[in-house]
PyMOL Python script that loads the backbone (N, CA, C, O; Angstrom):
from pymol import cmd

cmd.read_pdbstr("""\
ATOM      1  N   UNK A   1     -26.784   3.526   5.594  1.00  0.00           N
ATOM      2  CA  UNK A   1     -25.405   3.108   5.770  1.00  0.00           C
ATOM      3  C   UNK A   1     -24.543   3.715   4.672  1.00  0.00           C
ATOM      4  O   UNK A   1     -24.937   3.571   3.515  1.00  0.00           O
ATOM      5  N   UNK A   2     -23.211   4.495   4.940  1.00  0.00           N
ATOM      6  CA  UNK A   2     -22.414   5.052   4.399  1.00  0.00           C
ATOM      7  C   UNK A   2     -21.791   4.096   3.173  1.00  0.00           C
ATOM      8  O   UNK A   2     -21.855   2.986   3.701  1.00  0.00           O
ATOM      9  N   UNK A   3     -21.366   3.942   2.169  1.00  0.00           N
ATOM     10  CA  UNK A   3     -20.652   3.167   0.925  1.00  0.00           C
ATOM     11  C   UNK A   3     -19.299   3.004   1.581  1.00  0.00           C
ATOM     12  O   UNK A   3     -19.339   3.186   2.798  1.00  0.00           O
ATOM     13  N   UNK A   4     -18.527   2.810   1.258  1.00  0.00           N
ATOM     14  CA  UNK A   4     -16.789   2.777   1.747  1.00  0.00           C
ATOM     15  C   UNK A   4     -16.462   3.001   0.082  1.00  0.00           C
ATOM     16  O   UNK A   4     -16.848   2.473  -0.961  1.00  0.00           O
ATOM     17  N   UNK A   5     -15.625   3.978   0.418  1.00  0.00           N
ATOM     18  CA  UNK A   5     -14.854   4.781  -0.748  1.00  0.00           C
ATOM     19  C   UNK A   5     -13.779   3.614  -1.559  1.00  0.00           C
ATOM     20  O   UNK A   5     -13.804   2.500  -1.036  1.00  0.00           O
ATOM     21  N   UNK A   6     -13.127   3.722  -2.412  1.00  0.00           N
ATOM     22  CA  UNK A   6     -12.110   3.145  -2.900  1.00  0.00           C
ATOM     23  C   UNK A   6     -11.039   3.649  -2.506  1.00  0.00           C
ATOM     24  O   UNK A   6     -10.169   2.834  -2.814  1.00  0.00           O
ATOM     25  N   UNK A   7     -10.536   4.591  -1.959  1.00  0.00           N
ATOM     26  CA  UNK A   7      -9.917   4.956  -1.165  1.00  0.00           C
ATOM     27  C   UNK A   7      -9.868   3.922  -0.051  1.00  0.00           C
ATOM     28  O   UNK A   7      -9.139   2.948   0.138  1.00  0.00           O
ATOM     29  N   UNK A   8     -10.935   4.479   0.660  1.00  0.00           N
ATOM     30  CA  UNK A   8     -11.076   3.605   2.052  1.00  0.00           C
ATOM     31  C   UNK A   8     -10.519   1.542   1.998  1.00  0.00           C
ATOM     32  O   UNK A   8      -9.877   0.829   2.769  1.00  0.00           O
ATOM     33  N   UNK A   9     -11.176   1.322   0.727  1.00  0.00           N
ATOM     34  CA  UNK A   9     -10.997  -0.427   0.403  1.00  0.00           C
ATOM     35  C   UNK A   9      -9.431  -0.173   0.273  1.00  0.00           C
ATOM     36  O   UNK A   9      -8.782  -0.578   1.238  1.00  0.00           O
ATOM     37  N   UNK A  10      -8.800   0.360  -0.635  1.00  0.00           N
ATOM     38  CA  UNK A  10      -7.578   0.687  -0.654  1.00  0.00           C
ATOM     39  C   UNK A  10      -6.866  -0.257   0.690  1.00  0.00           C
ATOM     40  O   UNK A  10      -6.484  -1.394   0.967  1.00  0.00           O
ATOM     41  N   UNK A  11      -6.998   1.042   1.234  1.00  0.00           N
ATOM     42  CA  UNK A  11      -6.460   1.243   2.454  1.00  0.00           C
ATOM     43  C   UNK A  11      -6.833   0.015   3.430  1.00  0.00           C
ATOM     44  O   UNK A  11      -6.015  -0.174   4.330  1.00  0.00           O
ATOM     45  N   UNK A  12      -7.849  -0.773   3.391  1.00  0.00           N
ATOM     46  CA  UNK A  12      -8.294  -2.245   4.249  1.00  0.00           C
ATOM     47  C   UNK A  12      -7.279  -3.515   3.437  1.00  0.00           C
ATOM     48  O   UNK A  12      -7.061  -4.618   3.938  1.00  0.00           O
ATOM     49  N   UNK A  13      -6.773  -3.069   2.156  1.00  0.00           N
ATOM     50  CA  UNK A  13      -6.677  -4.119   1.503  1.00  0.00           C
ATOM     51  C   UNK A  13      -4.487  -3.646   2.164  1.00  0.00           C
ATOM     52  O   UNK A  13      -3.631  -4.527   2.243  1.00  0.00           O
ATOM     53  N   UNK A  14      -4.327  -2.732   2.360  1.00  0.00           N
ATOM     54  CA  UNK A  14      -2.625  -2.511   2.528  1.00  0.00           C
ATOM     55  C   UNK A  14      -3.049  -2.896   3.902  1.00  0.00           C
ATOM     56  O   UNK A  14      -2.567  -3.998   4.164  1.00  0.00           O
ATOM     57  N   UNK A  15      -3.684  -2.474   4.775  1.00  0.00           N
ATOM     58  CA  UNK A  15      -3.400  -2.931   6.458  1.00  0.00           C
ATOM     59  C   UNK A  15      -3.547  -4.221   6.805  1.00  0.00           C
ATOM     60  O   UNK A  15      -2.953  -4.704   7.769  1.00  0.00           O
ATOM     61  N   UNK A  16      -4.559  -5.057   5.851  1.00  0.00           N
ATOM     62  CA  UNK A  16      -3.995  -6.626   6.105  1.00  0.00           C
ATOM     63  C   UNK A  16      -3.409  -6.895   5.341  1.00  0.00           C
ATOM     64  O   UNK A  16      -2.799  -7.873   5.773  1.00  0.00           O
ATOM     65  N   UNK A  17      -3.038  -6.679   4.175  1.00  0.00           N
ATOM     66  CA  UNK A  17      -1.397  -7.088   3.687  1.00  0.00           C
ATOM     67  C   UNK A  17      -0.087  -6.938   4.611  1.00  0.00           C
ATOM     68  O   UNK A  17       0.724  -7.842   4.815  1.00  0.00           O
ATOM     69  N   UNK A  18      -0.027  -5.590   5.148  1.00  0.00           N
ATOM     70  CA  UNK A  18       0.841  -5.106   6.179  1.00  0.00           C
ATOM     71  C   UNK A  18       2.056  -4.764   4.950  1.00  0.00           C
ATOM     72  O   UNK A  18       2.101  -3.539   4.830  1.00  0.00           O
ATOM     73  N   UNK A  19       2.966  -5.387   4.084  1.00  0.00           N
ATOM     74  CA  UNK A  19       4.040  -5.392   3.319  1.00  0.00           C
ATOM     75  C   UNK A  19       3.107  -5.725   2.402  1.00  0.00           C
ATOM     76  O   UNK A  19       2.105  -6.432   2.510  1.00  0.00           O
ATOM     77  N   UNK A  20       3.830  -4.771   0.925  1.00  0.00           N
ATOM     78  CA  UNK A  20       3.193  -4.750  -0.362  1.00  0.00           C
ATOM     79  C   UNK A  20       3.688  -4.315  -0.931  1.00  0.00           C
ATOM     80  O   UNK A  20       4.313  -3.363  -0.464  1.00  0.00           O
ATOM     81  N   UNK A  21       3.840  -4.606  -2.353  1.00  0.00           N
ATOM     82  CA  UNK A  21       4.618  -3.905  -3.294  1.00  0.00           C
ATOM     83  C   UNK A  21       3.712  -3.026  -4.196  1.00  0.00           C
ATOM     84  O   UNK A  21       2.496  -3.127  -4.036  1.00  0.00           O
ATOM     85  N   UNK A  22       4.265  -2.058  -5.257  1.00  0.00           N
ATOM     86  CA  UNK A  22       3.295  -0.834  -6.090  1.00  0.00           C
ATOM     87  C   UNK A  22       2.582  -1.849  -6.777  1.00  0.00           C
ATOM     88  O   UNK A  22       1.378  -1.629  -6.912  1.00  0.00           O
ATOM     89  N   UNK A  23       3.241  -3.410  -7.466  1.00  0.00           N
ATOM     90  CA  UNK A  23       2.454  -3.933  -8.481  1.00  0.00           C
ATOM     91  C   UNK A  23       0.954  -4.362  -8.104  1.00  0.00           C
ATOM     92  O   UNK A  23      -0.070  -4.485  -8.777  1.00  0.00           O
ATOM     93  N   UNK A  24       1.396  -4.619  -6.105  1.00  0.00           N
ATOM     94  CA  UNK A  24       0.156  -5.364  -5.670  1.00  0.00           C
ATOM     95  C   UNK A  24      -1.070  -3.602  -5.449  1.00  0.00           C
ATOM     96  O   UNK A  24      -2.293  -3.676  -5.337  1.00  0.00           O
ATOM     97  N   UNK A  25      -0.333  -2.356  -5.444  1.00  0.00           N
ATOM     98  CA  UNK A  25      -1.286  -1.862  -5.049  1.00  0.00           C
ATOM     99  C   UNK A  25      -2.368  -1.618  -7.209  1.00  0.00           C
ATOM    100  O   UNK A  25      -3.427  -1.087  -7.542  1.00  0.00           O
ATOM    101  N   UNK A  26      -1.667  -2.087  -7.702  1.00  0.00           N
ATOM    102  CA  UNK A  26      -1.691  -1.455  -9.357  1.00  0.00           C
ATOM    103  C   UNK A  26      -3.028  -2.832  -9.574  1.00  0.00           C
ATOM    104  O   UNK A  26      -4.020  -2.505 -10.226  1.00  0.00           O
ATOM    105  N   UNK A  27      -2.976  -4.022  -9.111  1.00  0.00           N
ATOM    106  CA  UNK A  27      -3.386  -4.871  -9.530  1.00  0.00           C
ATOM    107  C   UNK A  27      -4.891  -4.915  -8.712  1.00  0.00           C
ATOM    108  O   UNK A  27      -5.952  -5.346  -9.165  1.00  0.00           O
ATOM    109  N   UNK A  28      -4.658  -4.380  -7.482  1.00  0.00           N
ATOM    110  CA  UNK A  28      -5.464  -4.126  -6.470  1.00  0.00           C
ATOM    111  C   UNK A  28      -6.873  -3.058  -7.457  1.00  0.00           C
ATOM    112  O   UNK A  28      -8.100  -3.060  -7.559  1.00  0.00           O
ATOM    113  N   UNK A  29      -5.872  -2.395  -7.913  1.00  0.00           N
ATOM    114  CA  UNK A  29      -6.935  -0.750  -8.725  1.00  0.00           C
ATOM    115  C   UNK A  29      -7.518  -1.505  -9.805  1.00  0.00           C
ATOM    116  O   UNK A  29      -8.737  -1.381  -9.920  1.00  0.00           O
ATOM    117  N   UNK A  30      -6.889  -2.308 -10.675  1.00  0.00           N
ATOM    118  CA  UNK A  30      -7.340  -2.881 -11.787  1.00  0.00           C
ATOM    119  C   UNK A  30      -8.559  -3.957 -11.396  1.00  0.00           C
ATOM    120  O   UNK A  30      -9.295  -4.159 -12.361  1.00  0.00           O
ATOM    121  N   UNK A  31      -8.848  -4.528 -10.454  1.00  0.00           N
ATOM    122  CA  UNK A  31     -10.008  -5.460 -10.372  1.00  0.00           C
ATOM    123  C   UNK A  31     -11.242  -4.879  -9.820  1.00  0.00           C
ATOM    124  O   UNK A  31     -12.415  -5.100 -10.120  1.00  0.00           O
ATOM    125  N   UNK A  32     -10.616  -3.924  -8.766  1.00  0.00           N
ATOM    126  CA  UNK A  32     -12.161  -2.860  -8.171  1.00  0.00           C
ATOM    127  C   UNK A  32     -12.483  -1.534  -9.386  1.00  0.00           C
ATOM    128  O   UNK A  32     -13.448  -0.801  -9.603  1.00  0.00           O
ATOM    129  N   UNK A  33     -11.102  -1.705 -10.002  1.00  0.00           N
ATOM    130  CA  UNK A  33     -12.056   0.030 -11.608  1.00  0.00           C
ATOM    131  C   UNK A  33     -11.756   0.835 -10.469  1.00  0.00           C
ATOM    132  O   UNK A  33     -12.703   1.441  -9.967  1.00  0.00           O
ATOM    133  N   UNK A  34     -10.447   0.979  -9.887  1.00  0.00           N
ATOM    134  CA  UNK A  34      -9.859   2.130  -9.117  1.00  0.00           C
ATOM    135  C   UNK A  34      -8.794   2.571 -10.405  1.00  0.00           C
ATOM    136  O   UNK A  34      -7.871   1.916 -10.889  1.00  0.00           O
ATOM    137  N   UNK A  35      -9.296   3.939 -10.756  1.00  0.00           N
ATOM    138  CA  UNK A  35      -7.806   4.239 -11.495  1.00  0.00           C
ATOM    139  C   UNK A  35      -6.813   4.840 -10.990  1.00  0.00           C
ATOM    140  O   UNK A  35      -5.633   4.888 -11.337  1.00  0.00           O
ATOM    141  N   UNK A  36      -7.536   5.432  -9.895  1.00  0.00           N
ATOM    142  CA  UNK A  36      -6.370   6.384  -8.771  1.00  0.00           C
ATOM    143  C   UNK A  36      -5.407   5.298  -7.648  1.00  0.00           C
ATOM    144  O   UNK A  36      -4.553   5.825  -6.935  1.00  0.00           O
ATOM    145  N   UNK A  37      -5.594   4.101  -7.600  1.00  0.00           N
ATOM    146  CA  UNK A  37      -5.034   3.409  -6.661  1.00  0.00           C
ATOM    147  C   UNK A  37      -3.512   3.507  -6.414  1.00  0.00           C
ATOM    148  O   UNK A  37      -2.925   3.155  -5.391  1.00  0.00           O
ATOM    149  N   UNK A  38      -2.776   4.245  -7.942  1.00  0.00           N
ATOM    150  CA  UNK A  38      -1.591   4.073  -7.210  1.00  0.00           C
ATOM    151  C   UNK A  38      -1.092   5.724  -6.693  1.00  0.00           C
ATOM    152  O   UNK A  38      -0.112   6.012  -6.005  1.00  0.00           O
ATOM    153  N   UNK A  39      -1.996   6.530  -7.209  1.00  0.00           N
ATOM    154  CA  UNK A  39      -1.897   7.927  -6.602  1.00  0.00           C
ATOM    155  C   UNK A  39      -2.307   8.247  -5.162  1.00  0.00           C
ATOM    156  O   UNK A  39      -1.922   9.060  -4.321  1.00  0.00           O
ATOM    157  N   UNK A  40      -3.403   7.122  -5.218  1.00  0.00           N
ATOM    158  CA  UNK A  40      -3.572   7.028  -3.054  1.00  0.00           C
ATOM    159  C   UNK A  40      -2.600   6.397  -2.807  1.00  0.00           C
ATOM    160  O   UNK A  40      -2.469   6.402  -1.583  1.00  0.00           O
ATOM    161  N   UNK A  41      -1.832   5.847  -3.269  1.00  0.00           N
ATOM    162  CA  UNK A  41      -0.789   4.990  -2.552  1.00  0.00           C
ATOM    163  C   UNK A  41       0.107   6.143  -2.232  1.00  0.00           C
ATOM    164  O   UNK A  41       0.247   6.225  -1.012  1.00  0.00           O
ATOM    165  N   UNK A  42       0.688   6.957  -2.809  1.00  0.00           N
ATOM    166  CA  UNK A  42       1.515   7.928  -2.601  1.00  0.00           C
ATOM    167  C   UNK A  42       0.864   9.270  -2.015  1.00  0.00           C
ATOM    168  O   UNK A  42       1.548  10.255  -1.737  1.00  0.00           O
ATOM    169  N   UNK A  43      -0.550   9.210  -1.852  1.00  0.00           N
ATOM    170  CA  UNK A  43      -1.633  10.002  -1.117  1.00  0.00           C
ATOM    171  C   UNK A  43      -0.929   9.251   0.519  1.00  0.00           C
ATOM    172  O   UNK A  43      -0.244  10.007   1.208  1.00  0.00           O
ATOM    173  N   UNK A  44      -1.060   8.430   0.795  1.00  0.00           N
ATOM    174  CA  UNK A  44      -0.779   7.842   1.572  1.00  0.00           C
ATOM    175  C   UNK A  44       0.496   7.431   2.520  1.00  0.00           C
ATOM    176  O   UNK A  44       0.590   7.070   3.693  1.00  0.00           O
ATOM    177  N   UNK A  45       1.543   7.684   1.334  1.00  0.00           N
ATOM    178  CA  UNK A  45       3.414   7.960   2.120  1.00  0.00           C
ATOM    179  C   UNK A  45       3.228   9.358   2.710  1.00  0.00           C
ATOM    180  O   UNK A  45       3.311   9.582   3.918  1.00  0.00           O
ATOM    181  N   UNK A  46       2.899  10.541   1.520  1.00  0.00           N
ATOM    182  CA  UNK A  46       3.258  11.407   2.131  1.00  0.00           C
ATOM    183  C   UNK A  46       2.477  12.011   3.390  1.00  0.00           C
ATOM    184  O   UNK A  46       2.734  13.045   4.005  1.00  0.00           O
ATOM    185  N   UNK A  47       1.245  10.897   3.647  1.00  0.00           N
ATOM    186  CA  UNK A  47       0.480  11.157   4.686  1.00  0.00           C
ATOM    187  C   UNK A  47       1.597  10.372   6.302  1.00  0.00           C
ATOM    188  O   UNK A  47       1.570  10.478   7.528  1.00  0.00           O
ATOM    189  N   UNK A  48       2.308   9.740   5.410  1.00  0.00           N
ATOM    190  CA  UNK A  48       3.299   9.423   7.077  1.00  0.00           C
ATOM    191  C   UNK A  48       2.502   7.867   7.350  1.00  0.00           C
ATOM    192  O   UNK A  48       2.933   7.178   8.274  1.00  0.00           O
ATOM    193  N   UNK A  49       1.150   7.276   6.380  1.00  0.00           N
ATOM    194  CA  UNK A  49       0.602   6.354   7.237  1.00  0.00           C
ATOM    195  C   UNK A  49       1.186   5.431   6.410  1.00  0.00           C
ATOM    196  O   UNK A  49       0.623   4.407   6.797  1.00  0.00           O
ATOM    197  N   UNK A  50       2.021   5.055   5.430  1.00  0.00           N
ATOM    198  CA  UNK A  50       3.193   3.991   5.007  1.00  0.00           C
ATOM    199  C   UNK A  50       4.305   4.477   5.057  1.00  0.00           C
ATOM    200  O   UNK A  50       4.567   5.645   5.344  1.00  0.00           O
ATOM    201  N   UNK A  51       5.363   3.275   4.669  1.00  0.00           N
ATOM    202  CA  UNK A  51       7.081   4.023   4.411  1.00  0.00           C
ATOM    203  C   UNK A  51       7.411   2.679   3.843  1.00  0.00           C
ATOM    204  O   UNK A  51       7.047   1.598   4.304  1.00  0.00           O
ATOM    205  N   UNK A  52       8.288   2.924   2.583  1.00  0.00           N
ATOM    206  CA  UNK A  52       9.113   2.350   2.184  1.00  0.00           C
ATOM    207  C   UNK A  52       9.691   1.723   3.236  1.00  0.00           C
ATOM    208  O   UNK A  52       9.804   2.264   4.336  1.00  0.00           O
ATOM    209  N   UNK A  53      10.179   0.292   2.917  1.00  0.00           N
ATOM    210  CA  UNK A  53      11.025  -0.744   3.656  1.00  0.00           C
ATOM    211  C   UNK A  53      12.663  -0.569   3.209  1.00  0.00           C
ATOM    212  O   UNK A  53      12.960  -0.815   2.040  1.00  0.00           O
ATOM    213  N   UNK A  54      13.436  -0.253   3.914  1.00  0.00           N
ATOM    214  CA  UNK A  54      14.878  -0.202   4.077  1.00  0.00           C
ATOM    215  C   UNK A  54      15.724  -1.308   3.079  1.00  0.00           C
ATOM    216  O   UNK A  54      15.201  -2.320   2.613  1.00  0.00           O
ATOM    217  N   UNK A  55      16.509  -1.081   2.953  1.00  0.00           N
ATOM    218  CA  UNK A  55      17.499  -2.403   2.106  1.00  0.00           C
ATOM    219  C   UNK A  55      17.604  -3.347   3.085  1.00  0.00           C
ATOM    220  O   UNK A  55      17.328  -4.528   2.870  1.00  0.00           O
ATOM    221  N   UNK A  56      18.031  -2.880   4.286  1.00  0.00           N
ATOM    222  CA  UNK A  56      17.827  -4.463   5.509  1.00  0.00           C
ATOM    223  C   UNK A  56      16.640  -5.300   5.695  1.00  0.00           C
ATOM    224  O   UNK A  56      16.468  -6.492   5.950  1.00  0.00           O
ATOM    225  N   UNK A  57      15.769  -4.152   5.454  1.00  0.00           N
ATOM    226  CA  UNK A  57      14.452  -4.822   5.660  1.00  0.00           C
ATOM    227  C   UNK A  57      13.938  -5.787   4.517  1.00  0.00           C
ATOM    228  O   UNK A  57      13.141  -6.705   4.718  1.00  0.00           O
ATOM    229  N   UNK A  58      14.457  -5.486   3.371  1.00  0.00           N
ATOM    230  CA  UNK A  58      14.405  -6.209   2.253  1.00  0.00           C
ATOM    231  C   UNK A  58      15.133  -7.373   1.711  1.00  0.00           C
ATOM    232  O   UNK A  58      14.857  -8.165   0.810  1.00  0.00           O
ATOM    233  N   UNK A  59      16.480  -7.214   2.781  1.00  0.00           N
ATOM    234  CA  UNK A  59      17.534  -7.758   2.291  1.00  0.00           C
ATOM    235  C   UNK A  59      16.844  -9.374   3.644  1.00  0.00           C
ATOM    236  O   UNK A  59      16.913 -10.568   3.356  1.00  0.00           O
ATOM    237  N   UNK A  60      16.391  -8.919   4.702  1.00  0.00           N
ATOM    238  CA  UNK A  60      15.846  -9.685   5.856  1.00  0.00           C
ATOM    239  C   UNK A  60      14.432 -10.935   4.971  1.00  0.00           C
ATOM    240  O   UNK A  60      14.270 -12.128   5.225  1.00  0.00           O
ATOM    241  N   UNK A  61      13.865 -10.308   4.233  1.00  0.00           N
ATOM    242  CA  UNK A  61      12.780 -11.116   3.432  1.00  0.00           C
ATOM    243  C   UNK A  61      13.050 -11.816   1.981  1.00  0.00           C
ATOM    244  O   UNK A  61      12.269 -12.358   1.199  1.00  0.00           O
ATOM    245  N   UNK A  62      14.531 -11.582   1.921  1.00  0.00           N
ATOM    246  CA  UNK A  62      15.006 -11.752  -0.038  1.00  0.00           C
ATOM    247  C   UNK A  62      14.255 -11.664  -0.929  1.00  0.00           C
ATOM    248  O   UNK A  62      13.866 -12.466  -1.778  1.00  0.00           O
ATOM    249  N   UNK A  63      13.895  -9.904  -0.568  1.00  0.00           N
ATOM    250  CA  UNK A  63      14.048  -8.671  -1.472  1.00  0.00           C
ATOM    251  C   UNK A  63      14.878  -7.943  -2.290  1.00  0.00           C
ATOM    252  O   UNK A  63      14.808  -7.202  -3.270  1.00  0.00           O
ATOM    253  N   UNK A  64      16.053  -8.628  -1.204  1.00  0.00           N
ATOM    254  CA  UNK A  64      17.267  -7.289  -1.976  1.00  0.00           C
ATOM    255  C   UNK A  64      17.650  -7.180  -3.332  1.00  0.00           C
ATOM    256  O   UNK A  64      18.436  -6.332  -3.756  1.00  0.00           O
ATOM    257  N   UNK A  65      16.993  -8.190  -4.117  1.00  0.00           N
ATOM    258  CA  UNK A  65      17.404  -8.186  -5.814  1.00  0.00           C
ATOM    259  C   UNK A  65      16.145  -8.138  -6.759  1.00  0.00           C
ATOM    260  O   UNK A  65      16.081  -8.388  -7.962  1.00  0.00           O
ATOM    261  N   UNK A  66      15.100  -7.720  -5.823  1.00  0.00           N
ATOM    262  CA  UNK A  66      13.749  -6.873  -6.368  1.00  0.00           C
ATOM    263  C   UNK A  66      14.148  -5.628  -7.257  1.00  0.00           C
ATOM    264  O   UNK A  66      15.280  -5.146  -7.243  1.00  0.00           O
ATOM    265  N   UNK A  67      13.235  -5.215  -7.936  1.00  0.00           N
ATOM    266  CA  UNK A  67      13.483  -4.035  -8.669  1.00  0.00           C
ATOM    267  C   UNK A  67      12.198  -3.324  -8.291  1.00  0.00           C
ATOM    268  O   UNK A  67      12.061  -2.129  -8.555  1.00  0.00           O
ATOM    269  N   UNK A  68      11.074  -4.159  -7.565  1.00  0.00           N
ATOM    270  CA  UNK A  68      10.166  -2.961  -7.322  1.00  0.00           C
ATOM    271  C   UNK A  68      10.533  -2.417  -6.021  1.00  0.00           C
ATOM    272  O   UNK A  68      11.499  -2.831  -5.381  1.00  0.00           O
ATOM    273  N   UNK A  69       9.716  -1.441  -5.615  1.00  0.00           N
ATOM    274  CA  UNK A  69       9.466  -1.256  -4.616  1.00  0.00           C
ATOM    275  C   UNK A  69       8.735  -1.615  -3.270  1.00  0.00           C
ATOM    276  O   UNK A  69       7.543  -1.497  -3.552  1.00  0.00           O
ATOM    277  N   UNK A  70       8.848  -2.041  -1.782  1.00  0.00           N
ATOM    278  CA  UNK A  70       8.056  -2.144  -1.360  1.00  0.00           C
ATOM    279  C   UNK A  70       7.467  -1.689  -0.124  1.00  0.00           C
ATOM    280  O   UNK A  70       8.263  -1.048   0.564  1.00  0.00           O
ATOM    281  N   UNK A  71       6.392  -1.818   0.333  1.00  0.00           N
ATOM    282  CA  UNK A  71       5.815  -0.494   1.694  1.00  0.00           C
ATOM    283  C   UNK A  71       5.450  -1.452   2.461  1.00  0.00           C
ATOM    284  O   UNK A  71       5.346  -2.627   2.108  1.00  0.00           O
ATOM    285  N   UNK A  72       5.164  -0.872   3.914  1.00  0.00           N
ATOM    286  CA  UNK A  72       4.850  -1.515   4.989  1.00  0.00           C
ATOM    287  C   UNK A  72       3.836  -0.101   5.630  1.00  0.00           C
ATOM    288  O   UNK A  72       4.119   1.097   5.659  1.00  0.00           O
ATOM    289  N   UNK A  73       2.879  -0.657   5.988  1.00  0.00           N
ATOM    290  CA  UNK A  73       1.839   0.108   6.905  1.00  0.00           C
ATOM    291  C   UNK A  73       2.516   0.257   8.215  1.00  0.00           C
ATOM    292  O   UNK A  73       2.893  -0.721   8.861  1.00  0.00           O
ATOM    293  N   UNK A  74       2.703   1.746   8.691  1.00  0.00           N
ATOM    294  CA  UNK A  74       3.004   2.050   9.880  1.00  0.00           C
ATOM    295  C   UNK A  74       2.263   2.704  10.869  1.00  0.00           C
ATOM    296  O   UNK A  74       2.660   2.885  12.020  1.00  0.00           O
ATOM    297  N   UNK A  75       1.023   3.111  10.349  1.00  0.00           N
ATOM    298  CA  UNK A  75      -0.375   3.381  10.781  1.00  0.00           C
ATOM    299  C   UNK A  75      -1.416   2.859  11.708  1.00  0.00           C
ATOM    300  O   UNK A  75      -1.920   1.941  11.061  1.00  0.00           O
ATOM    301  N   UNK A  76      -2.012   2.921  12.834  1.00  0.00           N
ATOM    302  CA  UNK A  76      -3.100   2.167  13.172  1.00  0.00           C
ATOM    303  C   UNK A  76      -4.273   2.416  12.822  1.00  0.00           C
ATOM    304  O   UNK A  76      -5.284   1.748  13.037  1.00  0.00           O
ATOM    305  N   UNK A  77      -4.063   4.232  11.796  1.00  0.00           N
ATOM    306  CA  UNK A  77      -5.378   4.103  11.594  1.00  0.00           C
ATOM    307  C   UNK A  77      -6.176   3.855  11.044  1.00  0.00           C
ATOM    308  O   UNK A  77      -5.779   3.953   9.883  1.00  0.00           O
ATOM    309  N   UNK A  78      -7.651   3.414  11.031  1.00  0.00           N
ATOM    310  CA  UNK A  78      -8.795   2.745  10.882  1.00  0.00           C
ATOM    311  C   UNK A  78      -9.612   2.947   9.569  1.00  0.00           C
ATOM    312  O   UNK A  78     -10.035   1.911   9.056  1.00  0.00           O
ATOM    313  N   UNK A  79      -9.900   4.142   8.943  1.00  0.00           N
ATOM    314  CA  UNK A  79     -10.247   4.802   8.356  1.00  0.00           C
ATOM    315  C   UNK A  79      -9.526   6.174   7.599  1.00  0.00           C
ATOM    316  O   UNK A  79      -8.746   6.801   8.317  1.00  0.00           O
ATOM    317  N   UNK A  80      -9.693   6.575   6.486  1.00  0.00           N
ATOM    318  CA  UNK A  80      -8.756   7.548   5.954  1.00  0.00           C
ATOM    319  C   UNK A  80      -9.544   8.809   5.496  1.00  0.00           C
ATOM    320  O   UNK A  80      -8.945   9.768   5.009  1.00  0.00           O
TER     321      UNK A  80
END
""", "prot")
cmd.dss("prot")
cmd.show_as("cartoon", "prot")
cmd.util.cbc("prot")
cmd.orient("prot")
């Protein structure tokens, strides 16, 4: 049986979050000894399989006076 990458956990841990912010992906790296977690995260926008959430979209959850940032999985896919 294959291991699952930290990458891969990554990525299980944003698709049931669905919405997440960088701190949750930073805090995410710090308990599994991922040091790359927030460089897959941005491995991962420019892959098209997240996107930043809009000011409406933020402003819809009272976000809008956040200072981080936050993403939403737009992806179905399974594996990375």
């Amino acid at each position: 049986m294959k291991r699952e990458t930290k990458k891969q956990k990554l990525w299980d841990f944003m698709r049931k979050k669905k919405v997440f912010a960088t701190h949750d992906v930073i805090q995410f790296g710090t308990v599994n000894y991922d040091n790359r977690a927030d460089r897959s995260k941005r491995d991962f926008l420019e892959m098209g399989l997240i996107r930043p959430l809009t000011f409406k979209e933020l402003k819809r959850r009272g976000l809008e006076k956040s200072r981080e940032r936050y993403y939403k999985v737009v992806s179905k896919v399974k594996t990375v």
